[in-house]
C-alpha positions in Angstrom: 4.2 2.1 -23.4 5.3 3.1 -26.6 4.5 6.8 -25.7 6.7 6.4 -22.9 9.5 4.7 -24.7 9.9 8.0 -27.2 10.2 10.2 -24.4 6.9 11.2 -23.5 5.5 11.3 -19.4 2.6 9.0 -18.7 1.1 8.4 -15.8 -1.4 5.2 -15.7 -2.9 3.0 -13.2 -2.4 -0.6 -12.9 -4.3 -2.4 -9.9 -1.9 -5.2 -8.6 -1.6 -6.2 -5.0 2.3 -4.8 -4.7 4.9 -3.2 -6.5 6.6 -5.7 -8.2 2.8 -7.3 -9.4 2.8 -4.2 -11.6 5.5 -5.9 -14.1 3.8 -9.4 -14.1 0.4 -7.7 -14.7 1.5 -5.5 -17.4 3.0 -8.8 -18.9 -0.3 -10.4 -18.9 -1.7 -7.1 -20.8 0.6 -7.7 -24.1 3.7 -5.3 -22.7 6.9 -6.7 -24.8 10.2 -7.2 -22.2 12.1 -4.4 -24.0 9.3 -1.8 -23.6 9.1 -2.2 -19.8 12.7 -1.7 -19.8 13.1 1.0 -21.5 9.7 2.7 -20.6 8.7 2.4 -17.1 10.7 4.4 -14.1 8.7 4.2 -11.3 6.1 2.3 -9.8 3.9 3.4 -7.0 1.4 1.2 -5.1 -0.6 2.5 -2.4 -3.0 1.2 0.3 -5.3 3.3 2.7 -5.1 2.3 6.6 -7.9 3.2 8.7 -7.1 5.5 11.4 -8.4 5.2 15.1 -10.0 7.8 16.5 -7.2 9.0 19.2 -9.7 10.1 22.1 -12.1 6.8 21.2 -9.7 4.0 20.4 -9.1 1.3 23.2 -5.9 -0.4 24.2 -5.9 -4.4 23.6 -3.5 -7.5 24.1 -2.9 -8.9 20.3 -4.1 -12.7 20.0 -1.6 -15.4 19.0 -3.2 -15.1 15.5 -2.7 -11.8 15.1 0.8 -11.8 16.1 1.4 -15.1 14.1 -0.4 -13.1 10.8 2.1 -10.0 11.8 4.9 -12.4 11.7 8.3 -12.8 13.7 9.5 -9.3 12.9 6.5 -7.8 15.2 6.7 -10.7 17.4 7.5 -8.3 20.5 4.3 -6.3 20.7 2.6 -6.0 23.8 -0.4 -3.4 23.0 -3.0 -2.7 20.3 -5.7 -0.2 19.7 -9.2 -1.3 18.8 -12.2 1.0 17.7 -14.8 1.5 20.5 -18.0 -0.4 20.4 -19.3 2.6 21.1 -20.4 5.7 18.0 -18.7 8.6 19.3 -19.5 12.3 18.0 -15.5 12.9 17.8 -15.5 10.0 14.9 -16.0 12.5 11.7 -13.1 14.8 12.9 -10.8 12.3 12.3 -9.1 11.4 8.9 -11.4 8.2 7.4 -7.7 6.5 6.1 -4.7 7.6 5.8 -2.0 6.5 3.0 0.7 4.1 2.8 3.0 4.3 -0.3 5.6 2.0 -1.7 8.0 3.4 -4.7 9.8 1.1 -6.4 11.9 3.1 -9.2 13.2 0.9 -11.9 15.8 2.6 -13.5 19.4 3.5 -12.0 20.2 6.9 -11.6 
């Protein structure tokens, strides 16, 4: 932090569940108040999603659980996809996981 307070670019990794963890956690690890204020510009968390197979994935019905664990904004969906029970030789060809990002930047522009 205090590289990044006298103008230099660091790039580190924190692992937190979110975003906003990243602060709390770096407060656990000894970072003063000031130097997160005037040090850090942008947090980015990042989660990887399996991806379905698009020729062997199977169309479901969600249960009540998983609609209640999506909660009431997704309350209005009607289909799923599933993996197949099934290996299929098409499986490889497909992206393992893809990425979802969340920025946060913490200084105004």
């Amino acid at each position: 932090m205090q590289a990044a307070i006298t103008g230099h670019l660091v790039f580190s990794t924190v692992h937190t569940r979110d975003t906003v963890g990243t602060i709390f956690r770096l407060r656990d690890l000894g970072v003063e108040p000031y130097m997160l204020g005037q040090g850090l510009q942008l947090v980015i968390a990042q989660r990887l999603v399996r991806q379905l197979c698009p020729f062997c994935k199977q169309a479901v019905t969600p249960t009540l659980k998983q609609l209640q664990t999506l909660g009431p904004a997704n309350a209005n969906v009607k289909k799923s996809s599933s993996p197949s029970a099934a290996p299929n030789a098409c499986a490889p060809v497909t992206p393992a996981a893809v990425p979802i990002s969340n920025c946060w930047p913490t200084t105004k522009r």
